[in-house]
ROSE-4610 file (N, C-alpha, C; in Angstrom, 1 decimal, always signed):
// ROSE-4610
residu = [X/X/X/X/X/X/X/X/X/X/X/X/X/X/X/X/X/X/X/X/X/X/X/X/X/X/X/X/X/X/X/X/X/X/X/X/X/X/X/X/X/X/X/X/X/X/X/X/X/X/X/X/X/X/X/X/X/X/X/X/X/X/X/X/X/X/X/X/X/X/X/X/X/X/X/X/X/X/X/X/X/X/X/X/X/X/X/X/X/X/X/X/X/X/X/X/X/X/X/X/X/X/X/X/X/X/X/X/X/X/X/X/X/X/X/X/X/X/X/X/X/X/X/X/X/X/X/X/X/X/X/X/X/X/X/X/X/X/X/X/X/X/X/X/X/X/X/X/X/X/X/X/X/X/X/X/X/X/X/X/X/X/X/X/X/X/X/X/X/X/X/X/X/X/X/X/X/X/X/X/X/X/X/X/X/X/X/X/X/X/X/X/X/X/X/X/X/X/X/X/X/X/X/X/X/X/X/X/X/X/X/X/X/X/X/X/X/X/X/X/X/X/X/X/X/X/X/X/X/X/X/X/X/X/X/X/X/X/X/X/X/X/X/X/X/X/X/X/X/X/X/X/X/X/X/X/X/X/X/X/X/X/X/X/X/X/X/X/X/X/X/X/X/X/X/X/X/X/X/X/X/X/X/X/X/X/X/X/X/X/X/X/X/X/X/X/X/X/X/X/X/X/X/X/X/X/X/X/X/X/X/X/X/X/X/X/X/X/X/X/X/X/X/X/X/X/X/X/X/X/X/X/X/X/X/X/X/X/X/X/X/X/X/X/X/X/X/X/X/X/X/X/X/X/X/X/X/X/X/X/X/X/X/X/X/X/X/X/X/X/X/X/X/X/X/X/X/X/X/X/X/X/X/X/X/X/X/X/X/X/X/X/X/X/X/X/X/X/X/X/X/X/X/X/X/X/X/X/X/X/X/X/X/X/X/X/X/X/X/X/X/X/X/X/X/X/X/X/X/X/X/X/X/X/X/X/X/X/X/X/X/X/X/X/X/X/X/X/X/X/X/X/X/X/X/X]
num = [1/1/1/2/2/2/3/3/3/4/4/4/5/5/5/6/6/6/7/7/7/8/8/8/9/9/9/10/10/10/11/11/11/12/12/12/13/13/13/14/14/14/15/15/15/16/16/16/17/17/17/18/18/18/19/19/19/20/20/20/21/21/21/22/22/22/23/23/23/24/24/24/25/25/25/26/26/26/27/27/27/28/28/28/29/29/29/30/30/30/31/31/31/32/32/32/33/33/33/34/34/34/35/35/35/36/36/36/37/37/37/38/38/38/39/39/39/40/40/40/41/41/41/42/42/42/43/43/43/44/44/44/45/45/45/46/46/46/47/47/47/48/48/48/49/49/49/50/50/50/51/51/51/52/52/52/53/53/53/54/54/54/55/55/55/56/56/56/57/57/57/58/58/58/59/59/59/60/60/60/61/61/61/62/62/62/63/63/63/64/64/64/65/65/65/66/66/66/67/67/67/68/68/68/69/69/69/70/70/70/71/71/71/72/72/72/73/73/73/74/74/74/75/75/75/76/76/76/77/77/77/78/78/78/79/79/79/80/80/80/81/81/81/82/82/82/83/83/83/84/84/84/85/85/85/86/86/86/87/87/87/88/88/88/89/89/89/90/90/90/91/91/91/92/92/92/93/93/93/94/94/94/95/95/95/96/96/96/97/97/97/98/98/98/99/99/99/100/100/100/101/101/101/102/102/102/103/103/103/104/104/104/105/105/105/106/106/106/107/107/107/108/108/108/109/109/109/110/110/110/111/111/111/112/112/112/113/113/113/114/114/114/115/115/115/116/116/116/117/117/117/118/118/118/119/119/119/120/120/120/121/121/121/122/122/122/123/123/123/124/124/124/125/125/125/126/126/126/127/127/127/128/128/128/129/129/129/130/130/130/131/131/131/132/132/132/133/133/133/134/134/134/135/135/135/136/136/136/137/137/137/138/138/138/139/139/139/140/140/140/141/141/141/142/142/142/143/143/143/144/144/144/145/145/145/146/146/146/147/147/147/148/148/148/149/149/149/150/150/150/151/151/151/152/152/152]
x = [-31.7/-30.4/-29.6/-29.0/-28.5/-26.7/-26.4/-24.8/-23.9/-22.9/-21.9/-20.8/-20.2/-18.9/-18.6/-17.4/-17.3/-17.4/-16.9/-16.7/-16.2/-16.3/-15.6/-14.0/-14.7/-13.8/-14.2/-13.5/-13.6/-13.1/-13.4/-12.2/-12.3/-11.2/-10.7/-10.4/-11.0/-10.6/-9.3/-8.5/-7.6/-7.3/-6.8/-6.6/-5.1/-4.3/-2.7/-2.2/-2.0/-1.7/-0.2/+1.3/+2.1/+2.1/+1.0/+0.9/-0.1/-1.4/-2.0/-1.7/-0.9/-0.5/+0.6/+1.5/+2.9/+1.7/+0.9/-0.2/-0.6/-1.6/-2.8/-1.5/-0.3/+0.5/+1.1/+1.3/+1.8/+0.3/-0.9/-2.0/-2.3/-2.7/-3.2/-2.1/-0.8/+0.4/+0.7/+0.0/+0.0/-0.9/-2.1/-3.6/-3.3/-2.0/-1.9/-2.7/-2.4/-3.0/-2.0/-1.7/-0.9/-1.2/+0.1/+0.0/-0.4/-1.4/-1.6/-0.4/+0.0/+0.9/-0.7/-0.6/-1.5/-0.8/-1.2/-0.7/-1.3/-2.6/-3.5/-3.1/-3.8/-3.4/-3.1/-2.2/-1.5/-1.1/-1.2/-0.6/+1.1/+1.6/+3.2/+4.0/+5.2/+6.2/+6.8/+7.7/+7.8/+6.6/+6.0/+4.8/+3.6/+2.9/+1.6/+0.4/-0.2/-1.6/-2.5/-1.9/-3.4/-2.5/-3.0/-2.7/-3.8/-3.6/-4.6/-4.4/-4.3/-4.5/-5.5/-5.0/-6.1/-5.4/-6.3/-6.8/-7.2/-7.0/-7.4/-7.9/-9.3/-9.6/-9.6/-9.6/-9.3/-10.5/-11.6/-12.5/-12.6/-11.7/-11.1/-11.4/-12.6/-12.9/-11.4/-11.6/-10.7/-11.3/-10.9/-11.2/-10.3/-10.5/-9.6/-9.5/-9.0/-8.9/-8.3/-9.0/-8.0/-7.9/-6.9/-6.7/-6.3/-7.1/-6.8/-7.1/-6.5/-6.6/-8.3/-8.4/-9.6/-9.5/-11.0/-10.8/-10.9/-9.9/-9.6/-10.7/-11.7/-12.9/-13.5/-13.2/-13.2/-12.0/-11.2/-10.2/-9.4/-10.3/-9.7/-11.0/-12.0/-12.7/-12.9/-12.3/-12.1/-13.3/-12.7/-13.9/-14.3/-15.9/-16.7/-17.6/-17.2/-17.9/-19.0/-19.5/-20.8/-21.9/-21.4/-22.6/-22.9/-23.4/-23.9/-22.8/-22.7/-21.5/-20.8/-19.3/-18.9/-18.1/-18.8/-18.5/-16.7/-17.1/-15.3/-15.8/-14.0/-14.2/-13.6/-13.6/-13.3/-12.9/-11.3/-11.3/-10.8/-11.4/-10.7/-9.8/-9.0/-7.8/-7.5/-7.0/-7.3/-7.1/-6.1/-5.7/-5.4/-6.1/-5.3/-4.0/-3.3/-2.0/-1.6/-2.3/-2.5/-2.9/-3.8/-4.4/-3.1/-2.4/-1.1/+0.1/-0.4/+0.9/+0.4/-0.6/-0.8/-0.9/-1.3/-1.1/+0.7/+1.4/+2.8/+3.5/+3.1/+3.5/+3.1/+1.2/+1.0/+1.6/+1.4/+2.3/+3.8/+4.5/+5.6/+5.9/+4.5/+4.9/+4.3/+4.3/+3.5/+1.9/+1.5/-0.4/-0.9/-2.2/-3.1/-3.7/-3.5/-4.1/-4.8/-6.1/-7.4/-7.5/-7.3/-7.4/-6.5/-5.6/-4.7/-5.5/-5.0/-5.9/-6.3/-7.1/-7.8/-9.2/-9.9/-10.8/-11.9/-13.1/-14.1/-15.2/-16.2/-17.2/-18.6/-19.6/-21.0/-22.3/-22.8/-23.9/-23.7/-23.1/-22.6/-21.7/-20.6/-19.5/-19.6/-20.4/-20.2/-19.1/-18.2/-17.2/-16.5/-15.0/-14.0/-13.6/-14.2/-14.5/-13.0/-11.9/-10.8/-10.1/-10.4/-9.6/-8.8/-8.5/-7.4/-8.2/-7.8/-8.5/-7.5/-7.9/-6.4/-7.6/-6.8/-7.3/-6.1/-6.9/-5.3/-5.5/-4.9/-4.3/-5.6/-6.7/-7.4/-9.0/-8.7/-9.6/-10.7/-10.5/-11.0/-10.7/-11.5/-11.4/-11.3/-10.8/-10.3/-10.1/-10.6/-10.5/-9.8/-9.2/-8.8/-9.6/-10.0/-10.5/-10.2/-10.8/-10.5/-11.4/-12.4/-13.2/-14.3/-14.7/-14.9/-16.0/-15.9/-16.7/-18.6/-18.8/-20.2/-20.9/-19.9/-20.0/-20.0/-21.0/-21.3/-20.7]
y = [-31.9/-32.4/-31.4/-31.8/-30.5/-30.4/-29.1/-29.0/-29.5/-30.0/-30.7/-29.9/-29.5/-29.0/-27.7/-27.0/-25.7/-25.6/-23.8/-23.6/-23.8/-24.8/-25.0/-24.0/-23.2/-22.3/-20.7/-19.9/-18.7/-18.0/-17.7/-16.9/-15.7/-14.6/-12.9/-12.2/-11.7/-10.9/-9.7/-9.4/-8.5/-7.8/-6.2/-5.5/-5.7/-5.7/-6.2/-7.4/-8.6/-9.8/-9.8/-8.5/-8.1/-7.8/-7.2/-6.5/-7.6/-8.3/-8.9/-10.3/-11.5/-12.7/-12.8/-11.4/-11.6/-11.2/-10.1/-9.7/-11.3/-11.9/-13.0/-14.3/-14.1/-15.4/-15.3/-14.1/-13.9/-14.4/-13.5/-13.8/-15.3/-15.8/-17.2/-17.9/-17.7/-18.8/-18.8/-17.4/-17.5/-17.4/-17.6/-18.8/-20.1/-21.0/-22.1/-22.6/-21.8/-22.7/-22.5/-23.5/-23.8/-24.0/-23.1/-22.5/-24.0/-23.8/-25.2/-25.1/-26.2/-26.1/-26.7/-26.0/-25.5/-25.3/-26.4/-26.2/-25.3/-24.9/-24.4/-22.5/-22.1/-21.1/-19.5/-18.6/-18.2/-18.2/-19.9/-20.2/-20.1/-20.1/-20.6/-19.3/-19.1/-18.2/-17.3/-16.1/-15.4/-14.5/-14.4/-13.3/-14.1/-15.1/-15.4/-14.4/-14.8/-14.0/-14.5/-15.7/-16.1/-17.1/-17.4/-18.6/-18.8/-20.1/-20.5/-21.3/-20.8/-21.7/-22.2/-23.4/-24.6/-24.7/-24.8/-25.7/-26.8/-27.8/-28.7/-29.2/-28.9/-29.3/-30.7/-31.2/-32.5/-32.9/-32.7/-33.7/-34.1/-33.4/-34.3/-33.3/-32.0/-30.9/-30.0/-29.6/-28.9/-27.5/-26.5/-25.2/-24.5/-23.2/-23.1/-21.5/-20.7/-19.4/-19.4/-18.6/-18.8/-16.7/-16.2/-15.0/-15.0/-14.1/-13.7/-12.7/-12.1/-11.2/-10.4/-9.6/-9.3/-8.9/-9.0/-8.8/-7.4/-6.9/-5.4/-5.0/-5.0/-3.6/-3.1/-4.0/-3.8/-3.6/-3.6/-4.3/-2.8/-1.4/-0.3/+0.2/-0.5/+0.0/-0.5/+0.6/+0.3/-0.6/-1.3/-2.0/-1.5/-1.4/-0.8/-1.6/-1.6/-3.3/-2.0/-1.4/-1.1/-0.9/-1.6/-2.0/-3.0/-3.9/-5.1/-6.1/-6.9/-7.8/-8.3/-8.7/-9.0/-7.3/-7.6/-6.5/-7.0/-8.4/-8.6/-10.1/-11.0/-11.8/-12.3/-13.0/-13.1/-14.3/-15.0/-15.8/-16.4/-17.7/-18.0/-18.4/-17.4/-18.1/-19.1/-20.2/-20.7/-20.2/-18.8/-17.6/-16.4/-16.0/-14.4/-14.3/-14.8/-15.1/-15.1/-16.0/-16.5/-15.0/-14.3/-13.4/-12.3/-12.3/-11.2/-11.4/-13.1/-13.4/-13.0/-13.5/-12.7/-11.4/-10.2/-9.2/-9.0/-9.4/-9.0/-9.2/-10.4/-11.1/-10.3/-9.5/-8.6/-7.3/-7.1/-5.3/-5.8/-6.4/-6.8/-6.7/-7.6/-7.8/-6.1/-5.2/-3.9/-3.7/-4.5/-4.8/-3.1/-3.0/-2.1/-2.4/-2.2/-2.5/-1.2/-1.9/-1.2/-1.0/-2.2/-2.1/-3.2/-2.4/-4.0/-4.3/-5.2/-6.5/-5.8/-6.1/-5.9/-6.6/-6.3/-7.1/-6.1/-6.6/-5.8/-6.5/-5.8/-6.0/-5.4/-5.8/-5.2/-6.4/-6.0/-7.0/-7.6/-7.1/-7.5/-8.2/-8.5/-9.1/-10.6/-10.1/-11.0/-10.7/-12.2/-11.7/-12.6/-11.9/-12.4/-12.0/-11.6/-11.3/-10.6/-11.2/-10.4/-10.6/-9.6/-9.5/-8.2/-8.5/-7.4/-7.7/-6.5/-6.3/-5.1/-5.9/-5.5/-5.4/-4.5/-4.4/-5.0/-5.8/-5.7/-4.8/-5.5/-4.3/-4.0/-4.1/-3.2/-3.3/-3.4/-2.1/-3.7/-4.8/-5.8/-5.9/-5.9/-6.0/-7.7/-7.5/-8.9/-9.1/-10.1/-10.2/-11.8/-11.3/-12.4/-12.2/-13.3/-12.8/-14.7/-14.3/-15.3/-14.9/-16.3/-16.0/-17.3/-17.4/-18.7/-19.3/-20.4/-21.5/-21.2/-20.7/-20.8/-18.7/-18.1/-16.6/-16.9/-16.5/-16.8/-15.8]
z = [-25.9/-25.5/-24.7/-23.7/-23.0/-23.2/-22.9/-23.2/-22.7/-23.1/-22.4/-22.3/-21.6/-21.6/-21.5/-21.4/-21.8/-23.2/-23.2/-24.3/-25.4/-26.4/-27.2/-27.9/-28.5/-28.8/-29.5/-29.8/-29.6/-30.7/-32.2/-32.5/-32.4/-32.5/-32.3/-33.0/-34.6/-35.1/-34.8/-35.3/-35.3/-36.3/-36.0/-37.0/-37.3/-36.7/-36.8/-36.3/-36.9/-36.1/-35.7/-36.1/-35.5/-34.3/-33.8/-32.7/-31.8/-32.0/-31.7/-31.1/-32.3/-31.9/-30.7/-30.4/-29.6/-28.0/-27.9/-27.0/-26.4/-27.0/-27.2/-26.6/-27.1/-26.7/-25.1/-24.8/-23.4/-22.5/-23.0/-22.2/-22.3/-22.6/-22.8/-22.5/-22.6/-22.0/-20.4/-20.1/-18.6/-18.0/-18.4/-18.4/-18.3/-18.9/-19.1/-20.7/-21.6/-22.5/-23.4/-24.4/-25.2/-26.4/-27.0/-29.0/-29.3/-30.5/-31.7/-32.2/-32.7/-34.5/-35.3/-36.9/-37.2/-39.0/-39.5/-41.3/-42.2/-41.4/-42.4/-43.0/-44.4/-44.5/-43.1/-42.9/-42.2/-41.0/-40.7/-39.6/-39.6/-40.2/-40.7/-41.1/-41.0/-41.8/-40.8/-41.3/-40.2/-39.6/-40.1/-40.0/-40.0/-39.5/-39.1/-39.2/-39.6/-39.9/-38.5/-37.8/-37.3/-36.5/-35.2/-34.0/-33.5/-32.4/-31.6/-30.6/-29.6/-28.1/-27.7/-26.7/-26.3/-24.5/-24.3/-23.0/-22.8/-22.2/-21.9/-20.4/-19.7/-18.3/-18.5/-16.7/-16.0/-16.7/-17.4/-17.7/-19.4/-19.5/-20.8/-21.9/-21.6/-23.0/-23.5/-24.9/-24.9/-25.2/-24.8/-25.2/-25.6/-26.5/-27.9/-27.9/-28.6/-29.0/-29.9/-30.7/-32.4/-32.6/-33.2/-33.8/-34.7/-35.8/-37.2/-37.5/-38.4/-39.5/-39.3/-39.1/-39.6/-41.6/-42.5/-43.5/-43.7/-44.5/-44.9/-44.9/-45.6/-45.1/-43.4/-42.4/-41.0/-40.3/-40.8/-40.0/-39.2/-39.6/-39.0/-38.1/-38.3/-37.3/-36.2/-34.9/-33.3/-32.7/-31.9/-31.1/-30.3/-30.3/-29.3/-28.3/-27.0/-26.3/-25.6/-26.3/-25.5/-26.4/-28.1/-28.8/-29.0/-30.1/-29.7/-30.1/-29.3/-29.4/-28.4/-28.5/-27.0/-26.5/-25.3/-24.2/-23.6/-22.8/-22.3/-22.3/-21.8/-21.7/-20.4/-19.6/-18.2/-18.4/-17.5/-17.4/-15.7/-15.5/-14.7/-13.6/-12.5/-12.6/-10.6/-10.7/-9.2/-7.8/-8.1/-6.5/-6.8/-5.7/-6.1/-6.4/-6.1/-6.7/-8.2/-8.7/-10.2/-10.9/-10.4/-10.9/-10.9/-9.7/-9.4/-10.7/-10.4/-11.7/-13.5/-13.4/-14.9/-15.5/-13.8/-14.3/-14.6/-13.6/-13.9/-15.4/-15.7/-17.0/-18.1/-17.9/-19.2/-18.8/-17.4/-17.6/-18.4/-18.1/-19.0/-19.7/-20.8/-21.5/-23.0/-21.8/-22.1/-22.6/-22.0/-21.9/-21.7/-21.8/-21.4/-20.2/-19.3/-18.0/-17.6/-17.5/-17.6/-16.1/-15.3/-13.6/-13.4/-12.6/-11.8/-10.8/-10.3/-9.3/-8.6/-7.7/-6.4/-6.6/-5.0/-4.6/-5.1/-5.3/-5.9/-4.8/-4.7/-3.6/-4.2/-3.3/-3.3/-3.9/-4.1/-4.5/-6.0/-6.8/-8.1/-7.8/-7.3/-7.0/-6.0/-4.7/-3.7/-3.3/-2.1/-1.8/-2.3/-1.8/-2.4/-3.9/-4.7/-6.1/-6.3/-7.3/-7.0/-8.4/-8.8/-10.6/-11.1/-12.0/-13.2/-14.5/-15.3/-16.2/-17.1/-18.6/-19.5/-21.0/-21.9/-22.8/-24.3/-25.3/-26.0/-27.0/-28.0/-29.1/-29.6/-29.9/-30.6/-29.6/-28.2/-27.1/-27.0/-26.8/-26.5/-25.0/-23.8/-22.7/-22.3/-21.6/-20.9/-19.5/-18.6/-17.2/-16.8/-15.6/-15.0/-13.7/-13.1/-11.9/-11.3/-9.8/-8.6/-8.0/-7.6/-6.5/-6.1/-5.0/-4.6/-5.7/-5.5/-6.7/-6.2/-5.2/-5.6/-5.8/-5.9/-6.7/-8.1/-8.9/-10.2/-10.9]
């Protein structure tokens, strides 16, 4: 049977959801995707343990990102994307433009900006290839990028 759709959904461990959910809400709202409401345990109160954004493309999928809590015995050890696991995640966005606008929104909103925008080149890239790249609160790499639909 073959796959239908994007990604469903994603969730993100976190060591501080103080510092994490306000991070995760700026990025993803200027992605275009929008907070769940969400009854289930620490979705609610002043202090949220955990959220989750959705997307919805023109073909009707919805894709998701949820953040929580990591469980206290992990929850102090740094992420390392050059062991096994996820390295980064890339999303993305329809112009260089869009890409300008989300960096502005995360420097703002005091992001880690790993590389502001620019165009990246060479045989890894192809052309046009044009992204920013931000880290959040606990050293999870993240990309926005722009670049023509048949650069993989």
């Amino acid at each position: 049977m073959p796959i239908r759709g994007p990604i469903s959904h994603i969730d993100l461990c976190c060591s501080d959801p103080d510092r994490s959910l306000p991070f995760y809400g700026a990025f993803f709202e200027a992605l275009g995707y929008q907070r769940g409401e969400h009854d289930g345990p620490g979705f609610g109160g002043e202090r949220p343990t955990r959220a989750a954004w959705y997307f919805r493309d023109p073909s009707g999928y919805s894709s998701g990102f949820e953040v929580r809590r990591a469980r206290r015995s992990g929850r102090h050890r740094p992420h390392d994307r050059w062991t096994p696991g996820l390295h980064h995640m890339a999303f993305h966005a329809e112009s260089q433009e869009a890409v300008d606008g989300v960096y502005r929104v995360m420097r703002d909103a005091g992001a880690t900006i790993l590389d502001p925008p620019r165009e990246y080149g060479g045989p890894a890239y192809g052309g046009g290839y044009y992204a920013a790249f931000f880290s959040d609160p606990d050293g999870v790499k993240l990309e926005v990028v722009h670049h023509p639909p048949s650069n993989p």
